[in-house]
Residue, then its C-alpha position, 0 to 999 in steps of 0.5 A: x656328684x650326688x644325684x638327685x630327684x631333680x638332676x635325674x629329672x634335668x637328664x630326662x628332658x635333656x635326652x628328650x630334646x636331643x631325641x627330639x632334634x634327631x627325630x627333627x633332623x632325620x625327618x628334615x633328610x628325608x623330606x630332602x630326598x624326597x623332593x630331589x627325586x622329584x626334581x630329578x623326574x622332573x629334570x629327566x622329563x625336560x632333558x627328553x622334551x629337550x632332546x625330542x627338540x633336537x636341542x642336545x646341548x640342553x638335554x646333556x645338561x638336565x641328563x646331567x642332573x639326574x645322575x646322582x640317582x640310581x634310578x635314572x643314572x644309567x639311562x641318563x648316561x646312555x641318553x648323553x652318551x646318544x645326545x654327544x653322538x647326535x653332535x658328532x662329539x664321539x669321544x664324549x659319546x664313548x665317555x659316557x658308554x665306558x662308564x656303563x661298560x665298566x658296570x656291566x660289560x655283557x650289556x649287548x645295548x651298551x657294547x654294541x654302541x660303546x664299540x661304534x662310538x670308538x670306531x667313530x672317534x678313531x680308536x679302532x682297535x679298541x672298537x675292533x676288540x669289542x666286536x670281536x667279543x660280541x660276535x664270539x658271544x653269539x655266532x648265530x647272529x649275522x648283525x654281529x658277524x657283518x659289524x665284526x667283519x665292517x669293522x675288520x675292514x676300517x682296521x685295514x685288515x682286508x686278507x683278515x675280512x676276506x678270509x672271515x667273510x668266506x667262511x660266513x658263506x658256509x654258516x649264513x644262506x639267505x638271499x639278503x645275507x649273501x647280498x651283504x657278504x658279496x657287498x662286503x667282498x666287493x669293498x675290499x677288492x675296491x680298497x685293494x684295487x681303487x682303480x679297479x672300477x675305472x678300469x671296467x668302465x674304460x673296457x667296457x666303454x671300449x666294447x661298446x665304442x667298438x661293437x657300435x663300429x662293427x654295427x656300422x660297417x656291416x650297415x654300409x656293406x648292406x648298402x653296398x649290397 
């Protein structure tokens, strides 16, 4: 095909027409992105109104609506994760918190309440294996150690618990830890022996009944006297 003054012309104005439809096209996808980050603001602003309302149904759905930002996706999925919670719905509630724990499982926030979570909707021993990685990453730290030997305890593994909280007695000294490691022994002597309480209470109620019939008799001898 020859080419010509005027075909060339024609090719010009056509790569600027298509020029100009990219440019429009480009500046059209932007303008869309924009106004959904504003809406996604929004819509997080209305989930936290909602949720400091107590209406958690109503804040999971506009929590929703932000998680195809990544700006807000994360705190969107801890705030659903909490508002299931709130509902007592716990297996939505760890859901959400396996997504966070799958991105980042050294977020001490999100093993702490995805751990909690799974104990509350009954899986235990996937609760009890988080636990026990978070007191492993900090010893020092006598929250972790006593949710490490709670958590023990709802495992059923009382001679476990009972050995662990032993050896905390030699690492934790203050007053209030020693109150929560004699708090936490004295629940497993009461799981391993229910009746245990009753059993105190009979002879004590006994010591009583009898030390007031000594007092008696010792009145009436007086008397006597």
């Amino acid at each position: 095909e020859e080419v010509t003054a005027e075909s060339i012309e024609q090719l010009r104005e056509k790569l600027k027409d298509e020029l100009k439809e990219e440019i429009r096209k480009e500046l059209k996808d932007e303008l869309k992105k924009e106004l959904k980050v504003d809406l996604s603001v929004q819509f997080f602003e209305i989930a936290e109104g909602y949720s400091e309302l107590k209406k958690y149904e109503k804040a999971i759905e506009f929590y929703k609506k932000t998680l195809w930002n990544s700006e807000y996706k994360n705190a969107a999925l801890y705030n659903i994760s909490r508002m299931y919670a709130l509902l007592n719905q716990w297996e939505r509630s760890a859901e959400s918190l396996e997504i966070l724990y799958e991105a980042d499982s050294t977020n001490e926030k999100v093993l702490t309440s995805y751990a909690y979570a799974l104990s509350a909707s009954g899986k235990i021993e996937e609760a009890l294996a988080i636990y026990k990685s978070i007191y492993e990453s900090n010893k020092e730290s006598p929250q972790h150690a006593f949710n490490y030997a709670r958590i023990l305890i709802v495992a059923k593994k009382n001679e476990e618990a009972l050995k662990f909280l032993n050896s905390l007695l030699e690492q934790f000294i203050e007053d209030e830890e020693r109150r929560t490691i004699k708090s936490l022994q004295e629940k497993i002597e009461k799981l391993k022996d229910p009746l245990k309480d009753e059993k105190k209470k009979e002879e004590e109620m006994e010591e009583k009944e009898e030390t007031e019939a000594t007092k008696k008799e010792e009145e009436k001898t007086e008397d006597k006297k």
